[in-house]
C-alpha positions in Angstrom: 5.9 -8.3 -66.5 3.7 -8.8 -63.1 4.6 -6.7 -60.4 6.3 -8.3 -57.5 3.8 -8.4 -54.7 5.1 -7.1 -51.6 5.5 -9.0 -48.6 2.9 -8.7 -46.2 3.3 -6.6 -42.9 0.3 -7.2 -40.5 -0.8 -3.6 -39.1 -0.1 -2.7 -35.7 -3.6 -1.4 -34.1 -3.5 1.4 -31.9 -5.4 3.3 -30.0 -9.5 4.1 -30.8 -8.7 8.0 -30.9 -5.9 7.9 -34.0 -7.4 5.5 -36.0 -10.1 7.8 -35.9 -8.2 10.8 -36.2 -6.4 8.1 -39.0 -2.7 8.6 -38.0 -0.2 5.8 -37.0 -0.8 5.8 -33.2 3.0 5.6 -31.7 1.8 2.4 -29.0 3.0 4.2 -26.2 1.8 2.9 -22.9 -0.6 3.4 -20.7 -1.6 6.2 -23.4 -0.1 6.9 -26.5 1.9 10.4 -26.6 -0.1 11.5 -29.8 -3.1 11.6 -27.9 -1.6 13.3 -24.7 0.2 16.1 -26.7 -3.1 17.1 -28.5 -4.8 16.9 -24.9 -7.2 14.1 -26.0 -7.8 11.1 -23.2 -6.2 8.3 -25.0 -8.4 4.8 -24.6 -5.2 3.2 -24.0 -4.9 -0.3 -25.5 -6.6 -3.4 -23.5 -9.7 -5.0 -24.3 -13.3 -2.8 -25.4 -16.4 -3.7 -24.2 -19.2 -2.4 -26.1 -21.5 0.2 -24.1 -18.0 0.7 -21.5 -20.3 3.3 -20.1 -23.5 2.0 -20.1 -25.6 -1.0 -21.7 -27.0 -0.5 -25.3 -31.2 0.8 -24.9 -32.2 -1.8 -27.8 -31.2 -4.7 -26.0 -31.6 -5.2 -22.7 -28.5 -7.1 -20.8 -29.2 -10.1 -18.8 -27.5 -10.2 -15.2 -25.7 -13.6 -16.2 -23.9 -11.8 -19.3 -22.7 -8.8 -16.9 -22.0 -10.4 -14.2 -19.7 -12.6 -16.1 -18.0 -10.1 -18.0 -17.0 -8.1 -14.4 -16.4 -11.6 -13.1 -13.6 -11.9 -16.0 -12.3 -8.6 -15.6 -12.0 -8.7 -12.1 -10.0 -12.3 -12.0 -7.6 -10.5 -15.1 -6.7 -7.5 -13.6 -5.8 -9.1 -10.2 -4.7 -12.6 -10.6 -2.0 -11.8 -13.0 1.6 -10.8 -13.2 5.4 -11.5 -12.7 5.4 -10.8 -9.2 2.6 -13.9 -8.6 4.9 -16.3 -11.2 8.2 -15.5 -9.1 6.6 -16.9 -5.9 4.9 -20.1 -6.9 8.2 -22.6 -5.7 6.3 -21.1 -2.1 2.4 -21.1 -3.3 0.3 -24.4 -2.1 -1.5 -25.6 -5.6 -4.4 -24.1 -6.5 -6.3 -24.6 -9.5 -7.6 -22.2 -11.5 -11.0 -22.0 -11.0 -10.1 -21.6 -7.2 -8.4 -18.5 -8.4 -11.5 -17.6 -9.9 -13.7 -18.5 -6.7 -11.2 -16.5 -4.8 -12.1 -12.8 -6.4 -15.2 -12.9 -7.3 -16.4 -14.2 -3.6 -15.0 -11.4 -2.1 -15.6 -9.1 -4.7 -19.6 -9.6 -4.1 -19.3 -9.3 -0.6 -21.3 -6.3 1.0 -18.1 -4.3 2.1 -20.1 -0.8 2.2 -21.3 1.8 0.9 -19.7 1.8 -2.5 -21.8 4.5 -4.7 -22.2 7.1 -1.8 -18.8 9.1 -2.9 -19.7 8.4 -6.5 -22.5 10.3 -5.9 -21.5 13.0 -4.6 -18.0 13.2 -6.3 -18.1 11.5 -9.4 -17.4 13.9 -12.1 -14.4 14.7 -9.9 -12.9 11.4 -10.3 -13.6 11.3 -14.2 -11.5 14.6 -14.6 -8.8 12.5 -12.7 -7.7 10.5 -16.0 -7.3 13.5 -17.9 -5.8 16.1 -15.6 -2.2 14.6 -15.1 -0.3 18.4 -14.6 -1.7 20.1 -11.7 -0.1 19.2 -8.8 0.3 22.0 -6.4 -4.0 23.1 -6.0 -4.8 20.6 -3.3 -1.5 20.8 -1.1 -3.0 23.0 1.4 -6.0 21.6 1.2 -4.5 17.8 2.0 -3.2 19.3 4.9 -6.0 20.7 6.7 -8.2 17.9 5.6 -5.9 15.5 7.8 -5.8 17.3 10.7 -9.9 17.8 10.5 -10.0 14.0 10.2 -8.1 13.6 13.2 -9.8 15.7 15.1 -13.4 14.3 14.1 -12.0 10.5 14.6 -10.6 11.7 18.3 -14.3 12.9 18.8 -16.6 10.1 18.2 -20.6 11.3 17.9 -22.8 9.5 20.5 -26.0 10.5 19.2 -27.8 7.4 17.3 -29.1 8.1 14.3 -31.7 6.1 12.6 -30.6 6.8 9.2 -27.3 5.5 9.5 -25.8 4.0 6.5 -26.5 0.5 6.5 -24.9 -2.7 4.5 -27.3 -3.8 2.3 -28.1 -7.3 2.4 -28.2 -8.4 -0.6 -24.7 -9.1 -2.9 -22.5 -6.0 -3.8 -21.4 -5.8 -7.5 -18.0 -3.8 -8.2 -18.8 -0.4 -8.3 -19.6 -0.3 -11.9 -18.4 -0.7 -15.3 -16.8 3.1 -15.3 -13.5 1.1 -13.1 -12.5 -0.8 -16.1 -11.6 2.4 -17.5 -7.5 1.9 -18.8 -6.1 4.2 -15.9 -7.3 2.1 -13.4 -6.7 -0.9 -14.3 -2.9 0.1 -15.3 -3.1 1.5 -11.1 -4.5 -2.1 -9.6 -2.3 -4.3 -11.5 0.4 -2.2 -10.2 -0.4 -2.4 -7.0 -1.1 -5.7 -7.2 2.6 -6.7 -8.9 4.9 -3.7 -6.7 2.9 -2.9 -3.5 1.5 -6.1 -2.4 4.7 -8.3 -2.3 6.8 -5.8 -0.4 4.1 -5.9 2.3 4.4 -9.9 3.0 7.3 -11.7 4.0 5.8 -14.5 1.2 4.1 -13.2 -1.4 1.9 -16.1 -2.0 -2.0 -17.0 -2.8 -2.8 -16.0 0.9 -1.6 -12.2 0.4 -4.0 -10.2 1.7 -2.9 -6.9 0.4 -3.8 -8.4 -3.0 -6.6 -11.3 -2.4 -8.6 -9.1 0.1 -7.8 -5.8 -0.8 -8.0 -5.2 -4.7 -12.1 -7.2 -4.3 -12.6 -4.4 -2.0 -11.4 -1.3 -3.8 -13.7 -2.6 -6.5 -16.8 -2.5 -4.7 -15.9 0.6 -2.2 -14.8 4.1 -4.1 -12.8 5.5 -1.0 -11.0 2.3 -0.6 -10.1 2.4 -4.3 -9.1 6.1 -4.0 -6.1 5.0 -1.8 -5.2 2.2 -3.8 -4.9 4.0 -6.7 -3.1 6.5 -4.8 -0.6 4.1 -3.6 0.3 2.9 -7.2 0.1 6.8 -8.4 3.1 8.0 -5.9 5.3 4.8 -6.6 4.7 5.9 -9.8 5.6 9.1 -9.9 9.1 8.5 -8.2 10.2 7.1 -11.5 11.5 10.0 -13.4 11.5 7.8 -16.7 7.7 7.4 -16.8 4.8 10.0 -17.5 2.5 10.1 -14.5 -0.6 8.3 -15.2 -2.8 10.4 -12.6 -2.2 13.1 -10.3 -1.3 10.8 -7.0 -1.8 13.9 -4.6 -6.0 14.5 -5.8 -6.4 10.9 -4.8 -5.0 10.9 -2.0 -7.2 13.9 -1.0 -9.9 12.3 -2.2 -9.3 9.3 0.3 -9.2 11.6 2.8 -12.0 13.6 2.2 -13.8 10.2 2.2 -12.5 9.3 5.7 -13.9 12.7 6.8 -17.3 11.7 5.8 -17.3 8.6 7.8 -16.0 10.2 10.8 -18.9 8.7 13.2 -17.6 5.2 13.2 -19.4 4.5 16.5 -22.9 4.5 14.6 -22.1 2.1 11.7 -21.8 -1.5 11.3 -18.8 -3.4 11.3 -18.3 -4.2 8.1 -17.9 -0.2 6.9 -15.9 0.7 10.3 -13.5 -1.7 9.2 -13.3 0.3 5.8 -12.4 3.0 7.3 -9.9 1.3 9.3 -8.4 -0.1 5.8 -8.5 2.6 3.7 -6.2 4.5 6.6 -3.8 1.6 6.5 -3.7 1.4 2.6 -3.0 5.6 3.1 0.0 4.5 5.8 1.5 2.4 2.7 1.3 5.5 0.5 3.5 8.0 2.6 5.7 5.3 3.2 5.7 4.8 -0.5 6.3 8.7 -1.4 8.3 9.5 1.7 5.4 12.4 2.6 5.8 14.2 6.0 2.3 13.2 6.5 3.3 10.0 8.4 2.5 11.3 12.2 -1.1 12.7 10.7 -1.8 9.2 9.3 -0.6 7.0 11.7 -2.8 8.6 14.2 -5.3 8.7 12.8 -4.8 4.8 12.3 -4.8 4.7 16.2 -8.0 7.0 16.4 -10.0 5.1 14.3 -9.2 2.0 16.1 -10.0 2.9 19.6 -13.3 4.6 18.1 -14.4 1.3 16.7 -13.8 -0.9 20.0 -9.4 -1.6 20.1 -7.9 -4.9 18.7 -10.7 -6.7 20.6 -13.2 -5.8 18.0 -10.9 -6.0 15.1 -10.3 -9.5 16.2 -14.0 -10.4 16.0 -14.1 -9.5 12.4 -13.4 -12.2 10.3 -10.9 -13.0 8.2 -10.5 -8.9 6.7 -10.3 -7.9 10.8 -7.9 -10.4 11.3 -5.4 -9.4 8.1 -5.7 -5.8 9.5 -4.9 -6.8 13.4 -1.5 -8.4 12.0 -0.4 -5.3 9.9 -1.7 -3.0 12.7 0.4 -4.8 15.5 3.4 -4.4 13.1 2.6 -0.7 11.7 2.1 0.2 15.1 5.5 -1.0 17.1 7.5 0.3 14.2 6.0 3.4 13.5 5.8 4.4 17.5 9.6 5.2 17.5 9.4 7.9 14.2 7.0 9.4 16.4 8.2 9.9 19.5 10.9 8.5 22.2 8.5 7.6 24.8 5.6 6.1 22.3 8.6 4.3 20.9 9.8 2.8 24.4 6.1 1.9 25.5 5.2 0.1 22.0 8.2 -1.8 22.1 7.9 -2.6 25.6 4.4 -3.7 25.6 3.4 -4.6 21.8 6.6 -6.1 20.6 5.4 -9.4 20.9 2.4 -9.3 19.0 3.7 -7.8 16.3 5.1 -11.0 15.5 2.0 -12.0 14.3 2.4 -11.2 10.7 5.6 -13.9 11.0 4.0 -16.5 13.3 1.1 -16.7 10.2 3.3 -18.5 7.8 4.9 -21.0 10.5 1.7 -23.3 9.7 1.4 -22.7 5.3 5.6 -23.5 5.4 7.1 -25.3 7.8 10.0 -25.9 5.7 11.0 -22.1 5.8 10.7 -21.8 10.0 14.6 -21.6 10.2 14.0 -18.6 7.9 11.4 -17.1 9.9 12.8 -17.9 13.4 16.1 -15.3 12.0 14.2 -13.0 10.9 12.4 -12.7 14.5 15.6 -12.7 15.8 17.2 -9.3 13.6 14.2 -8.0 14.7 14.0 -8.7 18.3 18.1 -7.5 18.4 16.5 -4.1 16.4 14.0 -3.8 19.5 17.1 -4.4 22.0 19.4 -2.3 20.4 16.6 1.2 20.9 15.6 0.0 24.4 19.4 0.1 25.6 20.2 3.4 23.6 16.9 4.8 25.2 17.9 3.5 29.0 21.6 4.7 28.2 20.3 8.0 27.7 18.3 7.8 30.5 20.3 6.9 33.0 23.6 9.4 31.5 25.5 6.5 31.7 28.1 5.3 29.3 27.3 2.5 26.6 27.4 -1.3 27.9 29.4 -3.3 26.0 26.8 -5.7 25.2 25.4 -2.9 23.4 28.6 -2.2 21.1 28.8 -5.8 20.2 25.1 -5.9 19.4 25.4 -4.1 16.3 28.4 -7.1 15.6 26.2 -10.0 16.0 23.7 -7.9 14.1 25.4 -7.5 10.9 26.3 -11.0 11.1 22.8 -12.2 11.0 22.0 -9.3 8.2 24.7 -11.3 6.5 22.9 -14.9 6.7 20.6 -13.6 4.2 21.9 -13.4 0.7 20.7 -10.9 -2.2 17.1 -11.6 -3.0 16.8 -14.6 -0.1 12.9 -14.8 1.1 12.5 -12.4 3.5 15.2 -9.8 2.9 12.7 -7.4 1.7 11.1 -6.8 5.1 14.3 -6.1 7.3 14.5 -2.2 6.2 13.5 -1.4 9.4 15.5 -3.2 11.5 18.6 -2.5 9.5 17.9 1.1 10.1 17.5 1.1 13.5 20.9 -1.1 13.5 22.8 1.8 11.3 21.8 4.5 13.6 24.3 2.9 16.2 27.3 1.9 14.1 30.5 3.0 15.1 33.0 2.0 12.1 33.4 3.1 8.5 33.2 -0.4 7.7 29.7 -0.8 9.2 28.3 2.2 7.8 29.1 1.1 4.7 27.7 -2.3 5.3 24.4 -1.1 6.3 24.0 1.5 3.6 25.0 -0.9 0.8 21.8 -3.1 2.3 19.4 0.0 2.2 20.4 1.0 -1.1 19.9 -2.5 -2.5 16.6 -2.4 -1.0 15.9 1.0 -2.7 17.0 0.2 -6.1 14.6 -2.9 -5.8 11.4 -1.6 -4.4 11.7 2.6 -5.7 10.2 3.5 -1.8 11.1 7.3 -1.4 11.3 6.5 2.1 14.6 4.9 1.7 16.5 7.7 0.2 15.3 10.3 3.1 16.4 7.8 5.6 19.8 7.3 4.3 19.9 11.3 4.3 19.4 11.3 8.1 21.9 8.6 9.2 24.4 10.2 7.2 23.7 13.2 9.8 23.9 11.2 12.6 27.3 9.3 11.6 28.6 13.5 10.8 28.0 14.2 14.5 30.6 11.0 15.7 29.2 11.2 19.0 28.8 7.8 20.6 26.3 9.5 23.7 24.4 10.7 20.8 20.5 10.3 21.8 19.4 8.9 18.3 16.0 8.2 19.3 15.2 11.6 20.7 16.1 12.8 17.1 14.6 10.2 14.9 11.1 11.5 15.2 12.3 15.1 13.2 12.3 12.5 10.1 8.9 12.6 9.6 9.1 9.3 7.5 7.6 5.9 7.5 10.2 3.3 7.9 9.3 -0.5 7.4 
């Protein structure tokens, strides 16, 4: 009697380093855990190109055949994911080979000089994918390397020199094949699908932190340093998930970058506005990880930018200087009041306006959502009020106006107008916190902490949990002449 075939199971493939060791790879992702327990760098499990590291000797490539193969790649890793499918009710149509157009134009841009780091540091960043323990060698270092940056930025060389770095004129390629390694594309895609929407009131086509930036970091190592980086802390905050780099060695390494290009008054502008962005992509990564590095950053956000000629010259620099004036503008007047009291008074007095900007942008791509837009300006304009008449109160030692007990009222109704995961809601953290630091009630507490907490257990920001921490001080205290804004600045913590 014939044996009963059996039925057939298709194999599951794994990973190049079992099948060679020939073991059942276990799939896990972004590495398999057979290949981190023995300490070998898994491959992970996307698509092989032959030569990954370099073009086969017998046969010479032609610039067509790479040039398409890092077009592809470049349009895969960035165009794609949930976060781009939940938005398209808002995106205007656009085809696919727009898409297409849309990444590899900017991608070949001259943004730089991308291989100088590489250079110099590139067997640094290999180790990167396989050292994922050591976390506590470069802490000191981090430290002093920010406040050396900020010290070289406030001191801006006047000497010419004629060897500056220039932008070649010719097109720029992403850096090289060596980025497609499995690590970093896992990073991009997640900065592309969890940091880039929470940075936009509509994550749409027009997002610059993923159409502008991710081209970038492609073709410029330090900007890609604090992408990654960015990805790597949000990462890490999510006890579940094996960290898939150490975040804090790239974030030193974008800051060790920065210190190289600290004479931003002899380069071009296309490189002095990389230095501005890779400061603002750092500014999204302690607000990410909740690091007490926040005041460091930030100014050295405002150094660079008066080195390389204010707003002015950021506003004469295309389409990239005019994506960073906007977030500027609105880093700038919320930041001012974690630092100090007075900064906090001045930039809301005198820069509160323009940091509208950011919301005025999508009056024009949906006029359908103005009513939207116009109540968010308002929460935030009643945010503004509400500081500016505890800062005066304090001022002045005189007792609380009753306009501005019933401002936190009128606030929490408009909070209310917006219903869980309505457009916008993401981007009133800071306002709501600002509103919470002057409630009076149970009730209101309550209210406002259920919001931040909701905003939290969406977007996994560490800053969220550290402010929570410090208004539950300042409700302890039940002091209604408390002076909140003197104290907010011992927080040390990005809020927006």
């Amino acid at each position: 009697m014939a044996r009963k075939k059996r039925d057939y199971v298709p194999k599951v493939k794994g990973c190049y380093e079992c099948s060679q060791r020939r073991i059942d790879c276990d799939g896990t992702r972004p590495s398999c855990a057979k290949c981190r327990n023995r300490g070998i760098t898994c491959s992970g499990f996307v698509l092989k190109y032959k030569f990954l590291d370099g073009f086969s000797s017998r046969q010479r490539s032609t610039s067509g055949g790479r040039s398409a193969m890092l077009k592809h790649s470049l349009a895969q890793t960035s165009a794609h994911g949930p976060a781009r499918d939940k938005s398209k009710v808002l995106e205007p149509f656009r085809d696919s080979q727009a898409w297409d157009d849309v990444y590899w134009n900017s991608s070949a841009r001259t943004y730089g000089d991308g291989g100088e780091w590489s250079a110099q540091g590139g067997g640094s960043e290999r180790d990167l994918g396989r050292d994922v323990s050591d976390r506590k060698d470069h802490a000191d270092d981090e430290e002093k390397l920010s406040s050396d940056v900020i010290n070289d930025l406030c001191i801006i060389s006047q000497i010419s020199r004629s060897d500056a770095d220039a932008v070649s004129a010719g097109p720029l390629s992403p850096v090289n094949l060596s980025v497609l390694e499995p690590w970093k594309e896992f990073l991009l895609t997640h900065f592309s699908e969890a940091i880039a929407p929470e940075m936009v009131v509509v994550d749409d086509i027009n997002n610059g932190w993923r159409r502008l930036i991710l081209p970038i970091a492609w073709s410029n190592t330090m900007v890609m340093d604090a992408v990654l980086a960015v990805s790597a802390f949000h990462l890490s905050g999510r006890a579940i998930l094996q960290p898939v780099v150490n975040p804090d060695k790239l974030y030193a390494l974008a800051i060790s970058q920065l210190s190289n290009r600290k004479d931003l008054a002899d380069r071009s502008d296309e490189p002095k506005q990389l230095v501005v962005l890779a400061i603002v992509v750092l500014l999204v990564s302690v607000m990410v990880n909740g690091m007490p590095d926040f005041p460091i950053v930030f100014q050295m956000l405002e150094s660079a930018v008066t080195a390389i000629g204010g707003d002015t010259a950021l506003a004469d620099g295309g389409e990239m200087g005019s994506f960073l004036l906007r977030q500027i503008r609105k880093m700038r007047v919320y930041a001012a009041p974690l630092v100090s009291q007075d900064a906090g008074k001045n930039a809301i007095l005198y820069h509160a306006r323009e940091s509208f900007d950011c919301l005025y942008y999508y009056y024009n791509l949906y006029p359908d959502h103005c009513p939207t837009f116009d109540l968010i300006a308002d929460i935030r304009q009643q945010a503004f009020n509400m500081y500016l008449c505890r800062v005066s109160t304090n001022d002045n030692e005189t007792p609380l106006l009753p306009s501005c007990i019933d401002a936190i009222e009128t606030f929490q109704r408009s909070l209310e107008a917006f219903p869980e995961g309505a457009l916008g809601e993401h981007i009133l953290v800071w306002p709501t916190f600002i509103a919470a630091l002057e409630c009076h009630t149970s009730e209101q507490r309550l209210f406002f902490e259920t919001f931040l907490l909701r905003q939290y257990h969406r977007n996994n920001f560490l800053n969220i949990p550290k402010a929570l921490v410090f208004l539950r001080a300042i409700w302890s205290q039940e002091s209604g002449q408390l002076c909140w804004p003197a104290l907010i600045p011992e927080l040390r913590v990005f809020i927006m």
